[in-house]
SETORDO-115525 format. One line per field, with one value per residue: residue in one letter; x, y, z of N, C-alpha, C in turn. Coordinates in steps of 0.001 Angstrom, whole numbers, plus 500000, padded with zeros to 6 digits. Layout:
N
res [A;...] .
n.x [X;...] .
n.y [Y;...] .
n.z [Z;...] .
ca.x [X;...] .
ca.y [Y;...] .
ca.z [Z;...] .
c.x [X;...] .
c.y [Y;...] .
c.z [Z;...] .
! end
This chain:
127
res [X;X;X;X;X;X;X;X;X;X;X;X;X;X;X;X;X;X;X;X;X;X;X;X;X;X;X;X;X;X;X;X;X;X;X;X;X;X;X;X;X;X;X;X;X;X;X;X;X;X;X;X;X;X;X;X;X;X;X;X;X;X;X;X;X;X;X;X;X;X;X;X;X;X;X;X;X;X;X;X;X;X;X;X;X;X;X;X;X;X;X;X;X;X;X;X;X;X;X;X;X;X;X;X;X;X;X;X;X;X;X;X;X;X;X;X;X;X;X;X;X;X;X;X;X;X;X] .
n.x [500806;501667;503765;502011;500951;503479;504381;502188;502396;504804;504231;502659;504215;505512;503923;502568;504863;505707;503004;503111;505147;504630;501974;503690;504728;502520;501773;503760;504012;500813;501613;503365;502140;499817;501208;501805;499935;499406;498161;499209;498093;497180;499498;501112;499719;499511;502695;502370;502050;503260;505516;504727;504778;507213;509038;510759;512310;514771;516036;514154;513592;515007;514172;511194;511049;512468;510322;508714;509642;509254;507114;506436;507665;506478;504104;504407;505988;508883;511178;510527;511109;513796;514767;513912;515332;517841;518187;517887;520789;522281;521067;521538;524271;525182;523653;521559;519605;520305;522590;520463;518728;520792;520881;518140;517928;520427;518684;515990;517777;519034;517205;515897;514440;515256;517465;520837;523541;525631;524147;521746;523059;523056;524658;525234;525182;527109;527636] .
n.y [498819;500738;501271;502092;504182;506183;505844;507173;509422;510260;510444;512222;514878;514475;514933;517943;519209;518623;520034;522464;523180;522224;524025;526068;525852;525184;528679;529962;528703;529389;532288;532648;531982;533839;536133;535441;536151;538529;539785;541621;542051;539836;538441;539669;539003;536077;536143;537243;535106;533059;533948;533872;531352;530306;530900;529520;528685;530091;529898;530776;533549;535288;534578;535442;538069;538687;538074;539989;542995;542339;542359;545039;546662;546013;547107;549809;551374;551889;553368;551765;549296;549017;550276;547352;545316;546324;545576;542654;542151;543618;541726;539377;538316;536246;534824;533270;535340;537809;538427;538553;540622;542857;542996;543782;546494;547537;547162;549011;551366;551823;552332;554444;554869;554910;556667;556800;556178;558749;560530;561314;563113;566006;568774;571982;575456;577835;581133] .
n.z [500000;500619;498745;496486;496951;497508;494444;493665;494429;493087;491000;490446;490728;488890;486997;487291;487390;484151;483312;483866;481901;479266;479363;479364;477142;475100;475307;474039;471633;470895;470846;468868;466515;467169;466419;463496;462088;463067;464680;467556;470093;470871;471232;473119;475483;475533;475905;478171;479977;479266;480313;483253;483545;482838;484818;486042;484241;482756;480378;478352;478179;476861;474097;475024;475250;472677;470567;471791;471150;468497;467743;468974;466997;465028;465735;465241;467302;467740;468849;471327;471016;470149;472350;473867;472336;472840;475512;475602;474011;475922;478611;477486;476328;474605;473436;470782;470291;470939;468834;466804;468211;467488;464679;464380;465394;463601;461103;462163;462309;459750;458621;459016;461757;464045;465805;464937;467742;467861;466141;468187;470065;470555;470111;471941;470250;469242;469812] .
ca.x [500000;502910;504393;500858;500876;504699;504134;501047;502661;505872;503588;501701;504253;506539;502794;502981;505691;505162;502080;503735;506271;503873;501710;504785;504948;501714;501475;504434;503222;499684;502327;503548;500472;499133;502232;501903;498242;498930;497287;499889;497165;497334;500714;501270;498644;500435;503800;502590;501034;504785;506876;504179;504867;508641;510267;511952;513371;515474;516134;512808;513118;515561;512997;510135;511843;512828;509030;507800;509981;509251;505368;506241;508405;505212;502854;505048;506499;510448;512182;510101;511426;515062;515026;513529;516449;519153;517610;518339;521786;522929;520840;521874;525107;526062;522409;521115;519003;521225;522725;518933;518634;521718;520533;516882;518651;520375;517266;516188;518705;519395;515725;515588;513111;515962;518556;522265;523873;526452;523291;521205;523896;522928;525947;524971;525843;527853;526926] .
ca.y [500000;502568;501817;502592;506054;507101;506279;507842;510942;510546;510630;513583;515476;514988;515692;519358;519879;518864;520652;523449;522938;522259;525083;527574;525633;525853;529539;530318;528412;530775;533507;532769;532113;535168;536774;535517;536735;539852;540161;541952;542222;538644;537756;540650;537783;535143;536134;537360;533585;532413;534286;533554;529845;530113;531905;528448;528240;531288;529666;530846;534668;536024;534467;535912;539266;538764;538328;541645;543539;542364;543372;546574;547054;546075;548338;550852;551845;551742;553578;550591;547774;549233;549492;545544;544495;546631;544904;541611;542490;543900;540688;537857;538876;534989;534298;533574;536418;538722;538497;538500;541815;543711;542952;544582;547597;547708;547514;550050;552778;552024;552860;555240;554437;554880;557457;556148;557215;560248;561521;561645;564272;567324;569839;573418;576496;579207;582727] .
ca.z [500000;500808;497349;495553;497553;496824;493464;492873;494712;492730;489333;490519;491211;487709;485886;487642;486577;482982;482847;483887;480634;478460;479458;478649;475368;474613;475343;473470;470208;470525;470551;467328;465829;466976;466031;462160;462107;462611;466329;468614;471265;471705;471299;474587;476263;475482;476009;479513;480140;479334;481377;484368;483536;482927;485817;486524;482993;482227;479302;477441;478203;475511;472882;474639;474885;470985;470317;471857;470047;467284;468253;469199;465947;464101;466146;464669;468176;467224;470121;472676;470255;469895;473771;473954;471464;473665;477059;475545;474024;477440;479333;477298;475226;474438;473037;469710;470284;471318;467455;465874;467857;466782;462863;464292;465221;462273;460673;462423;462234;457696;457849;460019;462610;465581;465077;465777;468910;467565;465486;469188;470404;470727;470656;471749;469295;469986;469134] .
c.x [500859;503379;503286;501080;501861;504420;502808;501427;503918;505277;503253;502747;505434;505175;502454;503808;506182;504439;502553;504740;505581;502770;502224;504554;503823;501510;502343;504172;502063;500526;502427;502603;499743;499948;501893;500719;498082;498278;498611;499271;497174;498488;501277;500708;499511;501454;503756;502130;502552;505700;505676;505008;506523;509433;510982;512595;513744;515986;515334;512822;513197;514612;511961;510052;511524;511246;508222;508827;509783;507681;505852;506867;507064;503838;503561;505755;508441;511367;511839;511216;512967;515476;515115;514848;517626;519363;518332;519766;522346;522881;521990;522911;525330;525361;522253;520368;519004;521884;521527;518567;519391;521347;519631;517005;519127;519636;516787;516600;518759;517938;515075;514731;513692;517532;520087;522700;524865;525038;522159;521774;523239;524043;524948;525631;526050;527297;528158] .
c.y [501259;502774;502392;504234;506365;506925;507073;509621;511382;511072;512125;515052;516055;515071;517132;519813;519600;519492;522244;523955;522810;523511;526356;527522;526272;527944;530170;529592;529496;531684;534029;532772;533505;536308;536857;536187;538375;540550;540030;541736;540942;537704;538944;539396;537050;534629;536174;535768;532774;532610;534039;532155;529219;530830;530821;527900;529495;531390;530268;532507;535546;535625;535599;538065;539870;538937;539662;542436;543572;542706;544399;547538;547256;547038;549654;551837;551346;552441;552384;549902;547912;549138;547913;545202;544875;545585;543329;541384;542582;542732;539317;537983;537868;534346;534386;535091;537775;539112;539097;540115;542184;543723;543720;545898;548089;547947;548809;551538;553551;552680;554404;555967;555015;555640;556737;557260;558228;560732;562142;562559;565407;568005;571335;574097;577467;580404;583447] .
c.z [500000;499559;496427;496164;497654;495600;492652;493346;493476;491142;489667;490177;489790;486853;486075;486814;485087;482521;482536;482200;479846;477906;478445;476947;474535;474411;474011;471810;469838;470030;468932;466384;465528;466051;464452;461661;461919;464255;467669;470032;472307;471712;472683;475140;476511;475856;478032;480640;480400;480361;482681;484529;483051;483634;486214;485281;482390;480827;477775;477078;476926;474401;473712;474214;473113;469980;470732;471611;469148;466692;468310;467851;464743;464329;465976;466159;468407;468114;471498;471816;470346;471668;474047;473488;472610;475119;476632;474652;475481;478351;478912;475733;474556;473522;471278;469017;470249;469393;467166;466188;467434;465327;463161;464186;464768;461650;460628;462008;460868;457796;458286;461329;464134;465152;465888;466739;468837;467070;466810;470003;469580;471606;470546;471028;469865;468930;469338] .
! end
């Protein structure tokens, strides 16, 4: 009888924490989904569903990061998104992601959405 009730605790307790993992997954699939669609509104949802359900996998962030940027780039808000990209540059220098932004920012800048940092200087004029 004791082994039926450790293993029925021991099951329980690695289906938590699958669900949990699965969860993230799931959420983070919607993301994209929503993402290709076209519906920022619910890839924000989504993303915030993820990082609830991945604060014990640090692993996940720099993507979800990389995903709202790339929302906020599309909701035409380009000083948020160039922040987002810097945040995960600075966070996670080592990362795939970390690359993927620096090209966004690039992006960016050739287009001129986010002015490079000598052209954001402001020198006063002399009289």
């Amino acid at each position: 009888m004791r082994f039926v009730l450790i293993a029925a605790l021991a099951l329980a307790v690695i289906s938590v924490t699958g669900c949990t993992r699965w969860s993230m997954n799931h959420h983070l699939n919607n993301a994209y989904s929503a993402y290709d669609r076209g519906n920022c509104e619910q890839v924000t949802l989504e993303l915030s569903k993820v990082e609830r359900a991945s604060r014990a996998r640090p692993y996940v962030w720099p993507e979800v990061s990389m995903m709202r940027g790339l929302c906020l780039e599309r909701q035409k808000l380009f000083v948020d998104a160039a922040q987002t990209y810097q945040f995960i540059i600075a966070s996670y220098p080592q990362s795939e992601y970390a690359f993927r932004a620096r090209a966004r920012l690039e992006t960016l800048q050739s287009l001129g959405h986010y002015p490079l940092r000598s052209a954001a200087v402001v020198r006063p004029t002399r009289f």
